[in-house]
Wavefront OBJ file of the C-alpha trace (Angstrom):
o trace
v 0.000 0.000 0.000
v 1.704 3.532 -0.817
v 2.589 4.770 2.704
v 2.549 8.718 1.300
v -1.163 8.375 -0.120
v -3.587 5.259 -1.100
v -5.534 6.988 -3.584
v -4.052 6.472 -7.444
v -5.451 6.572 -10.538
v -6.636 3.424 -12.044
v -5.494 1.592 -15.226
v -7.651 -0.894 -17.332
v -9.018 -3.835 -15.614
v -6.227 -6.866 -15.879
v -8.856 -9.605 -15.741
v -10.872 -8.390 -18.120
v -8.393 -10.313 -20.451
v -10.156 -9.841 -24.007
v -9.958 -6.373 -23.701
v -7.096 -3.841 -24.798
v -6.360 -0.445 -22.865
v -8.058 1.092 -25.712
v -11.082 -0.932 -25.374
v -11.725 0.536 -21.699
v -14.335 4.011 -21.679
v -12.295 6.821 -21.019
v -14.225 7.693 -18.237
v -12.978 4.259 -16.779
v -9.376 4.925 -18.070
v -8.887 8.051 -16.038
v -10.918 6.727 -12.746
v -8.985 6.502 -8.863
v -9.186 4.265 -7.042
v -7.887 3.377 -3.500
v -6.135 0.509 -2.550
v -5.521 -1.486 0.983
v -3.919 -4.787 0.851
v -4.174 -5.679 -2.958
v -7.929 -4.624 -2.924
v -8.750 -1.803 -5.007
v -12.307 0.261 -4.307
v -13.602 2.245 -7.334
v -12.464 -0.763 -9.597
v -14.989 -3.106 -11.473
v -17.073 -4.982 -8.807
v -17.845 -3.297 -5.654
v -16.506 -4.421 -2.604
v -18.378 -6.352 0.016
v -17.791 -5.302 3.731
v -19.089 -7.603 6.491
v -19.582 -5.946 9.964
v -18.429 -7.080 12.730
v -20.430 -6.432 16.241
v -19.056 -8.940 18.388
v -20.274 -7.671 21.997
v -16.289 -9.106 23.646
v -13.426 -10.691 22.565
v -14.455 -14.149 21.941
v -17.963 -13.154 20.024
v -15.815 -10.649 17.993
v -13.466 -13.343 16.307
v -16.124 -15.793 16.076
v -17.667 -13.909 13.834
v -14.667 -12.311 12.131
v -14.125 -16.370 11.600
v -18.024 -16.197 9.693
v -16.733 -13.161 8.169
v -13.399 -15.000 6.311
v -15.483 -18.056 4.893
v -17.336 -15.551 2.807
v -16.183 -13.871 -0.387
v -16.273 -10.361 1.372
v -12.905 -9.265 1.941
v -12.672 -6.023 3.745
v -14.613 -6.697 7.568
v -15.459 -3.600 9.364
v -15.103 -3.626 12.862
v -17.561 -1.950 14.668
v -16.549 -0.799 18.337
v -19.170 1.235 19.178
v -20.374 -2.435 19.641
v -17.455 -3.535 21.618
v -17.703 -4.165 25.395
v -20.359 -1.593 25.735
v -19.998 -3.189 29.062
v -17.146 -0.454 30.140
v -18.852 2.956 30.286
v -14.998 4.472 30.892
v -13.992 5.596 27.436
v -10.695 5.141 28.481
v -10.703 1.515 29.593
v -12.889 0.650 26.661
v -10.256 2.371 23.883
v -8.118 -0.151 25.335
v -10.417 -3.075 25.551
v -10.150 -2.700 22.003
v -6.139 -1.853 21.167
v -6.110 -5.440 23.494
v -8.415 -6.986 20.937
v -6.734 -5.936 17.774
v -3.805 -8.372 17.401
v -6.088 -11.147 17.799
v -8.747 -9.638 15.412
v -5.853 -9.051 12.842
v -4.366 -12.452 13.354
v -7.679 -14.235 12.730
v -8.867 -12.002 9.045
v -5.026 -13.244 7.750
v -3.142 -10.918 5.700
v -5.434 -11.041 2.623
v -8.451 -9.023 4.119
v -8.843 -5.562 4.936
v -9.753 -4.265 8.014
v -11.891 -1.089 8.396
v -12.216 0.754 12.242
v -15.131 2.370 12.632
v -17.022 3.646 15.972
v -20.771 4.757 14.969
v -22.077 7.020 17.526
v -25.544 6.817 18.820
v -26.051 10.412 17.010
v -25.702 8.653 13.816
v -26.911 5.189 14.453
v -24.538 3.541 16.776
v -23.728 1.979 19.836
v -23.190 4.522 22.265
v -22.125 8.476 22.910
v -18.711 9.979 22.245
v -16.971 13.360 23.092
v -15.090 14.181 20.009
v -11.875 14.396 21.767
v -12.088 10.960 22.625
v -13.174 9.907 19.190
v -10.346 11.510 17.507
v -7.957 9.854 20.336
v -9.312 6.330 20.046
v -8.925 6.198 15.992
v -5.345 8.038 15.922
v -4.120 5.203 18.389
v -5.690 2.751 16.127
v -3.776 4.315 13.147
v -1.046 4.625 14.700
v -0.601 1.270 15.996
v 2.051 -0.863 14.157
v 4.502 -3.716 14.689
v 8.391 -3.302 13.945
v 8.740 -4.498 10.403
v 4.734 -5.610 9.729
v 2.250 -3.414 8.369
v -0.259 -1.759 10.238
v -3.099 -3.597 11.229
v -5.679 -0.766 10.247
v -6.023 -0.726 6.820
v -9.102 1.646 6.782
v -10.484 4.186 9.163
v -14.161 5.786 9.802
v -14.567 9.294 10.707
v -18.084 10.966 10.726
v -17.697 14.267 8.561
v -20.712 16.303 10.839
v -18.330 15.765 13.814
v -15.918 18.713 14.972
v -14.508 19.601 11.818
v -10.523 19.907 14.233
v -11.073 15.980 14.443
v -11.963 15.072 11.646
v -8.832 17.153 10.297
v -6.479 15.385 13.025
v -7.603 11.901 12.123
v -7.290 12.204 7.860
v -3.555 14.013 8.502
v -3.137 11.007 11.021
v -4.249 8.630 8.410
v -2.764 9.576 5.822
v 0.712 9.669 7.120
v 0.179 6.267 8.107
v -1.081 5.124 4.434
v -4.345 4.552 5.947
v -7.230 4.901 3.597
v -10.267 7.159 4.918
v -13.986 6.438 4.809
v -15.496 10.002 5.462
v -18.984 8.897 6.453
v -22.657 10.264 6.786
v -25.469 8.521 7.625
v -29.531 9.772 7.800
v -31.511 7.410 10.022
v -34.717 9.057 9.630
v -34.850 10.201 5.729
v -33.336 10.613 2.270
v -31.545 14.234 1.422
v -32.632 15.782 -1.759
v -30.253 14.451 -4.932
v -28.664 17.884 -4.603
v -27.589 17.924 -0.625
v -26.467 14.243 -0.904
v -23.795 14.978 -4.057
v -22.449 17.913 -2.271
v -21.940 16.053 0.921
v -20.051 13.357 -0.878
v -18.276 16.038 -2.610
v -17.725 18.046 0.879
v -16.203 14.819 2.422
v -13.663 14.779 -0.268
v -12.563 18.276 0.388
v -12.246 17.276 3.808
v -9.921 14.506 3.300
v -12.164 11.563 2.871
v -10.488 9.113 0.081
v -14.003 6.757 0.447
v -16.796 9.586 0.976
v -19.621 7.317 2.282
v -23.621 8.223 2.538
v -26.197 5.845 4.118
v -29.632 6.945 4.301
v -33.391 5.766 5.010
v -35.568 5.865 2.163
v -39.359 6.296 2.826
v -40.883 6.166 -1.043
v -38.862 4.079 -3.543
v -38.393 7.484 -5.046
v -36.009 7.959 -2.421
v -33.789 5.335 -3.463
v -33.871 6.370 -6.728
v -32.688 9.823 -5.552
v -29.652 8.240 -3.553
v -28.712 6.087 -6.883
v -28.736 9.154 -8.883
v -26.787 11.271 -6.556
v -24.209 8.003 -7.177
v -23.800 8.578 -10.330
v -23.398 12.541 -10.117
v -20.487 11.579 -8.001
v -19.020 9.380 -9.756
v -18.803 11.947 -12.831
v -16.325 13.962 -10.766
v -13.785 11.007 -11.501
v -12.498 12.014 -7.841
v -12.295 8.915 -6.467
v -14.125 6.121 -5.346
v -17.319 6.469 -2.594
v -20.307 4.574 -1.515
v -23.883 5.158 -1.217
v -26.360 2.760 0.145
v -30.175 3.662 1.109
v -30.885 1.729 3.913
v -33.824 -0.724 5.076
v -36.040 -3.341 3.414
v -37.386 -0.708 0.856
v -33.825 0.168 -0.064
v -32.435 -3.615 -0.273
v -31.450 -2.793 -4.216
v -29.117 -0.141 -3.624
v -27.156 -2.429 -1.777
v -27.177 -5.341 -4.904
v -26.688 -2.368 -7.814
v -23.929 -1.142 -6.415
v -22.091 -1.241 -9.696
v -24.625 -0.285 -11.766
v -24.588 2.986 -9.683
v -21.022 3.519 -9.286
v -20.544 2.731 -5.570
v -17.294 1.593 -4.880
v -18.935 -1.056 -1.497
v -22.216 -3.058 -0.186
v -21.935 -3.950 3.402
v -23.636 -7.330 3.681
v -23.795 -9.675 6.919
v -22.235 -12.986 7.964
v -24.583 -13.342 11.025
v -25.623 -10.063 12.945
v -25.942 -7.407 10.904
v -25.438 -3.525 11.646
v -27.782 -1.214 9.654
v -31.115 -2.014 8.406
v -31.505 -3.876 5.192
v -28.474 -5.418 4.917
v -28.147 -9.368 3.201
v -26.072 -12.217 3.321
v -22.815 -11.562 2.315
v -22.924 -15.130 0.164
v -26.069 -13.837 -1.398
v -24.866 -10.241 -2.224
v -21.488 -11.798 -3.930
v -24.121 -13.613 -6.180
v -26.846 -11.533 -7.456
v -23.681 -8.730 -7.606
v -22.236 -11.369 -10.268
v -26.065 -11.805 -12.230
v -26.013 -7.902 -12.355
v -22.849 -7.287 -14.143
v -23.111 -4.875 -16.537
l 1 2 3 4 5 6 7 8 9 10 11 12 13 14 15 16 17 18 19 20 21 22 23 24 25 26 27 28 29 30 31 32 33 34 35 36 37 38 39 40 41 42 43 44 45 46 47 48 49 50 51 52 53 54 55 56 57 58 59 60 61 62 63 64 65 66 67 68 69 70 71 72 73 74 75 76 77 78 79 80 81 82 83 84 85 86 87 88 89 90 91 92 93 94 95 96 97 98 99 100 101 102 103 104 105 106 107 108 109 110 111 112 113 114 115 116 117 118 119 120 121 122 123 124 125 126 127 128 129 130 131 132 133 134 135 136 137 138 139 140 141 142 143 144 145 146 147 148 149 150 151 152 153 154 155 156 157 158 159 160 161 162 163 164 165 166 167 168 169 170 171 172 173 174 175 176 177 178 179 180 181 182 183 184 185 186 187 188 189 190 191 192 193 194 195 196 197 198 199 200 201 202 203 204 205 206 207 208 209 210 211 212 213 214 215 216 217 218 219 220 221 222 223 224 225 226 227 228 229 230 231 232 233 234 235 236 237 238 239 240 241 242 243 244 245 246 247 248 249 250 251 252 253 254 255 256 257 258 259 260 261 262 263 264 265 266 267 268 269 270 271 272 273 274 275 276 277 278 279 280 281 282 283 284 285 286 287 288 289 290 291 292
């Protein structure tokens, strides 16, 4: 992974073996993409990330275990679900720097590993000052092995939180080569087409290298205005970001991801963590029937 900066623009798709450089759109030609251990988001197939909510230790890696046996291969690990047992932010951040080794150890070196602490504002597990957000996710990036490489490959930040965090934790990141997923999610409703492009395209000012938008649809018109503020994005030829509308009703954003130009689907392997959400097995297949 480049240690300076993981986003780089793309070149034609190897596998797609029939083809010649010339063959590839333009448009596809001149796309970025960023890349964490081999695995390159905002190329060809989206991405499947698995969540992973495991209340302790043992739960965690039991399902990280799930998680492996399934074609995803970048596992998000949600600690806003970890040990929500310790209400002492400090003993909980590390509770989880204890667990990481062990998490790391059982994905393998072939999957990625994405941080990510959802707070209750935005969906998640529990409450956090920002300070101690942007504490917990620098020692996260930070943490590394002599001579390995770091076992964060990706880290979450909420863009809405204090914008001096969310600075701290992309500078952290990104002089650790650690990709950044600059997130935003809308539990209750679906942003006009307009707001929802110019938060993806606020997140990458910010830093983000993975702008991310999640929000609940309450018409199917709704997901039809997520998917086309996907594709307004992905016109920019800026990088790579992901959009999902959330929930049963919006179930096909998450299996069109291609289609509509986001870069990841999060799907389950046993508990999931957002409405909607499907088997990871199942996503990898009807993701494969919707080629385009």
């Amino acid at each position: 992974m480049n240690e300076e900066h993981p986003i780089h623009d793309a070149t034609p798709d190897e596998p797609a073996a029939a083809q010649t450089a010339a063959a590839v759109p333009e448009a596809d030609a001149r796309r970025r993409t960023a890349t964490v251990r081999g695995i390159e988001l905002g190329r060809a197939r989206p991405e499947i990330i698995v969540p992973l909510v495991g209340s302790d230790e043992e739960e965690l890696l039991a399902q990280a275990q799930a998680a492996v046996d399934t074609p995803a291969r970048i596992m998000e690990w949600r600690m806003d679900r970890f040990r929500t047992d310790l209400e002492d932010i400090d003993e909980h951040r590390e509770a989880v720097l204890t667990a990481l080794p062990a998490l790391r150890a059982q994905l393998g070196p072939d999957r990625a590993l994405l941080v990510t602490f959802r707070t209750a504002a935005e969906g998640g597990g529990r409450t956090i000052a920002d300070r101690d957000l942007g504490i917990l996710l620098e020692a996260l990036i930070v943490v590394r092995r002599a001579g390995t490489q770091s076992p964060v490959d990706l880290v979450d930040i909420e863009t809405s939180r204090d914008p001096a965090t969310v600075a701290r934790v992309v500078s952290a990141a990104h002089r650790h080569g650690t990709v950044v997923v600059g997130s935003f999610h809308d539990m209750e409703a679906t942003p006009s087409a307009a707001e929802l492009v110019e938060i993806l395209r606020g997140q990458r000012r910010l830093g983000a290298d993975v702008p991310k938008i999640a929000v609940m649809p309450r018409t199917p018109r709704d997901v039809l205005t997520l998917l086309s503020a996907s594709l307004t994005a992905a016109e920019d030829l800026s990088g790579p970001h992901i959009a999902i509308s959330m929930g049963p009703l919006g179930s096909s954003s998450r299996v069109a991801a291609e289609t509509f130009a986001s870069a990841a689907t999060f799907a389950t392997a046993g508990e999931g963590s957002a409405p909607g959400q499907l088997r990871a097995q199942d996503v990898a297949g009807i993701l494969e029937l919707l080629r385009p």
